[in-house]
C-alpha positions as CSV (number, residue, x, y, z in Angstrom):
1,X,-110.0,80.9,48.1
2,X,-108.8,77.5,47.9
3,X,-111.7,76.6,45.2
4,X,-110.8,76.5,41.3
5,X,-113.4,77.4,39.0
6,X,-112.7,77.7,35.2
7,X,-114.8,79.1,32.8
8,X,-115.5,75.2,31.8
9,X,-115.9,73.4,35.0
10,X,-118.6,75.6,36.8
11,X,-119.7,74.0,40.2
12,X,-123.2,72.7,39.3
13,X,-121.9,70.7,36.2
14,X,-120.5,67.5,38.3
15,X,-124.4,67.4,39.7
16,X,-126.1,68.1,36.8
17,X,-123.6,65.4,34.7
18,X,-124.5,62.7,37.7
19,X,-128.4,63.7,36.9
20,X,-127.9,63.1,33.6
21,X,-125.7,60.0,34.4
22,X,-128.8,58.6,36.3
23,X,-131.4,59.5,34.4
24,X,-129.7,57.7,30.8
25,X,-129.5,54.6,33.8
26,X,-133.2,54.5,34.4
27,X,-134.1,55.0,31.3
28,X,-132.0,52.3,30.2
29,X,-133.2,50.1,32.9
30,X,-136.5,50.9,31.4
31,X,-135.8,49.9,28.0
32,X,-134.7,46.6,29.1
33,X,-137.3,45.9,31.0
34,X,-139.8,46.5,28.6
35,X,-137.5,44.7,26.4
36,X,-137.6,41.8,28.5
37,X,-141.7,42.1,28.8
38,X,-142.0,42.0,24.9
39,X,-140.0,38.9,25.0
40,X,-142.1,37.1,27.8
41,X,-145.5,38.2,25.2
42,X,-143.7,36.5,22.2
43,X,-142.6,33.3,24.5
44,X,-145.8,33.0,25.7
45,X,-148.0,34.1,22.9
46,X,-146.3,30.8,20.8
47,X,-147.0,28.5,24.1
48,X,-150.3,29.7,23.6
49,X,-150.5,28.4,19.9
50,X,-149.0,25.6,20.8
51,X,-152.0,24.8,23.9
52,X,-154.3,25.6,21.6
53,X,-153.4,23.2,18.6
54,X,-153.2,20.4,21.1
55,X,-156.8,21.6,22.6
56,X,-157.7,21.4,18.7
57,X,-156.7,18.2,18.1
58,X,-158.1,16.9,21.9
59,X,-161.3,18.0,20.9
60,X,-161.5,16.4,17.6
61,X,-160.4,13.3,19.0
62,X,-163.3,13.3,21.1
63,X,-165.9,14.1,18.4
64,X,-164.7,11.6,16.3
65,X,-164.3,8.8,19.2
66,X,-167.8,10.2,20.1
67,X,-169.4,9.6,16.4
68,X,-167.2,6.8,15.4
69,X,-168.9,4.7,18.3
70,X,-172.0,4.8,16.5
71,X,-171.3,4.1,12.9
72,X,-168.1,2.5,12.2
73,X,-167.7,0.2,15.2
74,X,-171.8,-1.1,14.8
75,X,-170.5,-1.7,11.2
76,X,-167.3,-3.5,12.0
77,X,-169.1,-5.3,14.9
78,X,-172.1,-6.3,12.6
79,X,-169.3,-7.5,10.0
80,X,-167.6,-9.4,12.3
81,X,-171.1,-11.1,13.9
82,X,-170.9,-13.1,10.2
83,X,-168.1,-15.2,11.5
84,X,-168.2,-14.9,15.4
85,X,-171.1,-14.3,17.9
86,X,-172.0,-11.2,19.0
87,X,-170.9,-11.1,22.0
88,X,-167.5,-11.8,20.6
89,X,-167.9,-9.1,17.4
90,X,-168.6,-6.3,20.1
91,X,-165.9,-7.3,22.5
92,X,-163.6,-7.1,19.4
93,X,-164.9,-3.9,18.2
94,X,-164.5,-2.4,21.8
95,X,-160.9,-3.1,22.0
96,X,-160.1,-1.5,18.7
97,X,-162.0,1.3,20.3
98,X,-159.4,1.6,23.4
99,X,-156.6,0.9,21.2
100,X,-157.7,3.9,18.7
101,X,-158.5,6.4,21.8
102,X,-155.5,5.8,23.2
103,X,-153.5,6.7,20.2
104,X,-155.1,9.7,19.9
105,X,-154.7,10.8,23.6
106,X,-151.3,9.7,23.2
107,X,-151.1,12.1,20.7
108,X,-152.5,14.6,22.7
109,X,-150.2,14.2,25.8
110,X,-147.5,14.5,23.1
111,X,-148.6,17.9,22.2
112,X,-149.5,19.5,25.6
113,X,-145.8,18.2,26.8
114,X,-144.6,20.2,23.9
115,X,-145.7,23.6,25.6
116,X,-142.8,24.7,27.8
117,X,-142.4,28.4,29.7
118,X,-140.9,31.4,28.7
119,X,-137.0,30.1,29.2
120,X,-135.4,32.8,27.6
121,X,-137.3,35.1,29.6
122,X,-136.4,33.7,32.8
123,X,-132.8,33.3,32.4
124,X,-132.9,36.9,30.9
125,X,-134.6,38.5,34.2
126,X,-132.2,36.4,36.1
127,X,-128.9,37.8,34.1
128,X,-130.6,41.3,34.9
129,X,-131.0,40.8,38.4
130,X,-127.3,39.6,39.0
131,X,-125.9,42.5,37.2
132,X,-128.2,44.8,38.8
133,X,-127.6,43.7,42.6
134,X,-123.9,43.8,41.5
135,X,-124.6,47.8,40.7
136,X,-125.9,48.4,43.5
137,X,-123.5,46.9,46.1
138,X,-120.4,47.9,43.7
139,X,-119.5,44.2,43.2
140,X,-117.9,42.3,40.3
141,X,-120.0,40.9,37.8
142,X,-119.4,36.5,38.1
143,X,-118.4,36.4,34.7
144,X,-115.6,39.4,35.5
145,X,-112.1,37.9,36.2
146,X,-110.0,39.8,38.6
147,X,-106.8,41.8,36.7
148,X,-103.6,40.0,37.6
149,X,-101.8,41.7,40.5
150,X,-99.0,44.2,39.4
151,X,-95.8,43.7,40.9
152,X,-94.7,46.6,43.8
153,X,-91.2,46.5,43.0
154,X,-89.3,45.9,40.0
155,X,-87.7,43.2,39.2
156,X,-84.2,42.3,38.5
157,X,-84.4,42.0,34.6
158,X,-85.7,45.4,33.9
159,X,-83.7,47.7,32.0
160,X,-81.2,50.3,34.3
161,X,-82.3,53.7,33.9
162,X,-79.8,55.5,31.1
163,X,-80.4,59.0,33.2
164,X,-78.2,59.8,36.2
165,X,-79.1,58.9,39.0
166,X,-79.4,60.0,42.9
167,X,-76.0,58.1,43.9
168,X,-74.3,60.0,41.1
169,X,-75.4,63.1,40.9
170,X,-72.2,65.1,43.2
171,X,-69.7,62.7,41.4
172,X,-67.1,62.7,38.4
Protein backbone atom coordinates (compact mmCIF):
# COMPACT_ATOMS: atom_id res chain seq x y z
CA UNK A 1 0.00 0.00 0.00
CA UNK A 2 1.95 2.67 -1.47
CA UNK A 3 -0.89 5.41 -0.38
CA UNK A 4 -0.38 7.64 2.97
CA UNK A 5 -3.26 8.54 4.80
CA UNK A 6 -3.02 10.38 8.16
CA UNK A 7 -5.64 10.94 10.37
CA UNK A 8 -5.49 14.75 8.94
CA UNK A 9 -5.13 14.42 5.31
CA UNK A 10 -8.03 12.05 4.49
CA UNK A 11 -8.50 11.51 0.61
CA UNK A 12 -11.63 13.53 -0.16
CA UNK A 13 -10.15 16.77 1.58
CA UNK A 14 -7.87 17.96 -1.58
CA UNK A 15 -11.47 17.72 -3.52
CA UNK A 16 -13.58 19.10 -1.22
CA UNK A 17 -10.76 22.14 -0.48
CA UNK A 18 -10.65 22.66 -4.52
CA UNK A 19 -14.81 22.88 -4.16
CA UNK A 20 -14.50 25.16 -1.71
CA UNK A 21 -11.49 26.94 -3.55
CA UNK A 22 -14.03 27.38 -6.57
CA UNK A 23 -16.94 28.07 -5.06
CA UNK A 24 -15.21 31.43 -2.79
CA UNK A 25 -14.03 32.15 -6.80
CA UNK A 26 -17.48 32.40 -8.18
CA UNK A 27 -18.80 33.94 -5.52
CA UNK A 28 -16.24 36.44 -5.67
CA UNK A 29 -16.53 36.82 -9.36
CA UNK A 30 -20.10 37.48 -8.32
CA UNK A 31 -19.54 40.21 -5.98
CA UNK A 32 -17.58 42.03 -8.50
CA UNK A 33 -19.74 41.83 -10.92
CA UNK A 34 -22.56 43.10 -9.22
CA UNK A 35 -20.13 45.46 -7.91
CA UNK A 36 -19.31 46.63 -11.15
CA UNK A 37 -23.32 46.81 -12.12
CA UNK A 38 -23.96 49.16 -9.03
CA UNK A 39 -21.28 51.32 -10.46
CA UNK A 40 -22.66 51.46 -14.08
CA UNK A 41 -26.41 52.56 -12.09
CA UNK A 42 -24.56 55.37 -10.25
CA UNK A 43 -22.49 56.55 -13.61
CA UNK A 44 -25.49 56.50 -15.41
CA UNK A 45 -28.09 57.53 -13.07
CA UNK A 46 -25.82 61.12 -12.76
CA UNK A 47 -25.64 61.25 -16.83
CA UNK A 48 -29.25 60.99 -16.47
CA UNK A 49 -29.47 64.21 -14.17
CA UNK A 50 -27.27 65.76 -16.19
CA UNK A 51 -29.72 65.00 -19.70
CA UNK A 52 -32.32 66.04 -17.89
CA UNK A 53 -31.18 69.53 -16.60
CA UNK A 54 -30.11 70.29 -20.13
CA UNK A 55 -33.66 68.99 -21.39
CA UNK A 56 -34.93 71.52 -18.59
CA UNK A 57 -33.22 74.33 -19.64
CA UNK A 58 -33.87 73.36 -23.71
CA UNK A 59 -37.37 73.49 -22.94
CA UNK A 60 -37.44 76.77 -21.16
CA UNK A 61 -35.59 78.30 -23.80
CA UNK A 62 -38.20 77.44 -26.16
CA UNK A 63 -41.12 78.71 -24.07
CA UNK A 64 -39.55 81.80 -23.45
CA UNK A 65 -38.28 82.39 -27.22
CA UNK A 66 -41.92 81.14 -27.95
CA UNK A 67 -43.69 83.99 -25.63
CA UNK A 68 -40.96 86.54 -25.88
CA UNK A 69 -41.86 86.82 -29.69
CA UNK A 70 -44.98 88.18 -28.89
CA UNK A 71 -44.54 90.69 -26.13
CA UNK A 72 -41.07 91.94 -25.75
CA UNK A 73 -39.95 92.02 -29.37
CA UNK A 74 -43.56 93.86 -30.66
CA UNK A 75 -42.59 96.22 -27.76
CA UNK A 76 -38.92 96.82 -28.68
CA UNK A 77 -40.03 96.82 -32.42
CA UNK A 78 -42.87 99.40 -31.70
CA UNK A 79 -40.16 101.45 -29.73
CA UNK A 80 -37.80 101.40 -32.26
CA UNK A 81 -40.66 102.39 -35.15
CA UNK A 82 -40.31 106.02 -33.22
CA UNK A 83 -36.97 106.62 -34.84
CA UNK A 84 -36.85 104.17 -37.87
CA UNK A 85 -39.55 102.68 -40.16
CA UNK A 86 -41.06 99.60 -39.60
CA UNK A 87 -39.72 97.67 -41.71
CA UNK A 88 -36.36 98.55 -40.22
CA UNK A 89 -37.72 98.27 -36.30
CA UNK A 90 -38.78 94.56 -37.06
CA UNK A 91 -35.71 93.62 -38.97
CA UNK A 92 -33.83 94.91 -35.86
CA UNK A 93 -36.00 93.24 -33.43
CA UNK A 94 -35.56 89.93 -35.47
CA UNK A 95 -31.90 89.81 -35.21
CA UNK A 96 -31.85 90.29 -31.56
CA UNK A 97 -34.20 87.41 -31.73
CA UNK A 98 -31.44 85.05 -33.50
CA UNK A 99 -28.80 86.45 -31.47
CA UNK A 100 -30.73 85.62 -28.09
CA UNK A 101 -31.82 81.98 -29.41
CA UNK A 102 -28.71 81.27 -30.25
CA UNK A 103 -27.23 81.93 -26.88
CA UNK A 104 -29.52 79.88 -25.32
CA UNK A 105 -29.02 76.88 -27.66
CA UNK A 106 -25.48 77.50 -27.22
CA UNK A 107 -26.10 76.91 -23.88
CA UNK A 108 -27.91 73.97 -24.41
CA UNK A 109 -25.23 72.20 -26.68
CA UNK A 110 -22.96 73.09 -23.74
CA UNK A 111 -24.90 71.06 -21.39
CA UNK A 112 -25.81 67.99 -23.45
CA UNK A 113 -21.81 67.82 -24.40
CA UNK A 114 -21.48 67.72 -20.69
CA UNK A 115 -23.14 64.14 -20.40
CA UNK A 116 -20.33 61.57 -21.04
CA UNK A 117 -20.66 57.42 -20.49
CA UNK A 118 -20.06 55.36 -17.72
CA UNK A 119 -15.97 55.56 -17.98
CA UNK A 120 -15.16 54.14 -14.94
CA UNK A 121 -17.37 51.41 -15.68
CA UNK A 122 -15.85 50.54 -18.87
CA UNK A 123 -12.30 50.62 -17.94
CA UNK A 124 -13.40 48.53 -14.82
CA UNK A 125 -15.09 45.62 -16.93
CA UNK A 126 -12.09 45.89 -19.14
CA UNK A 127 -9.42 45.46 -16.12
CA UNK A 128 -11.76 42.39 -15.22
CA UNK A 129 -11.77 40.83 -18.38
CA UNK A 130 -7.87 40.91 -18.74
CA UNK A 131 -7.36 39.47 -15.44
CA UNK A 132 -9.95 36.95 -15.94
CA UNK A 133 -8.79 35.65 -19.47
CA UNK A 134 -5.31 35.65 -17.78
CA UNK A 135 -6.97 33.00 -15.10
CA UNK A 136 -8.17 31.07 -17.32
CA UNK A 137 -5.18 30.44 -19.73
CA UNK A 138 -2.66 30.61 -16.59
CA UNK A 139 -1.00 33.71 -18.05
CA UNK A 140 0.73 36.66 -16.37
CA UNK A 141 -1.20 39.59 -15.55
CA UNK A 142 0.43 42.85 -18.02
CA UNK A 143 1.15 44.74 -15.15
CA UNK A 144 3.17 41.46 -13.57
CA UNK A 145 7.03 41.83 -14.15
CA UNK A 146 8.86 38.58 -14.70
CA UNK A 147 11.22 37.60 -11.34
CA UNK A 148 14.88 38.06 -12.38
CA UNK A 149 16.51 34.82 -13.42
CA UNK A 150 18.47 33.09 -10.61
CA UNK A 151 21.87 32.18 -11.42
CA UNK A 152 22.52 28.00 -11.94
CA UNK A 153 25.88 28.01 -10.58
CA UNK A 154 27.55 30.00 -8.13
CA UNK A 155 29.64 32.44 -8.57
CA UNK A 156 33.21 33.02 -7.79
CA UNK A 157 32.68 35.57 -4.80
CA UNK A 158 30.52 33.36 -2.71
CA UNK A 159 31.76 32.36 0.55
CA UNK A 160 33.86 28.62 0.63
CA UNK A 161 31.93 26.23 2.55
CA UNK A 162 33.62 26.03 6.38
CA UNK A 163 32.37 22.11 6.46
CA UNK A 164 34.62 19.39 4.85
CA UNK A 165 34.24 18.70 1.92
CA UNK A 166 34.05 15.57 -0.65
CA UNK A 167 37.92 16.01 -1.81
CA UNK A 168 38.81 15.91 1.80
CA UNK A 169 37.00 13.67 3.47
CA UNK A 170 39.83 10.32 3.37
CA UNK A 171 42.72 12.91 4.00
CA UNK A 172 44.93 14.29 7.02
Amino acid sequence: MSSQTSPNNRPGDDQQSIGQLVSTAVGEVSTLVSSQIELAKAELRQSAQKGMAAGIAGVIALILAFVLVFFVFLTIAFVIFIWLPLWAAFLITTVLLLVLMGILGLIVKKKIEGIKAPEQTIESVQETKTELVAVVKHEPKPDDKPAAPKPAVPSQSSTKPTGPTPSSKGTP
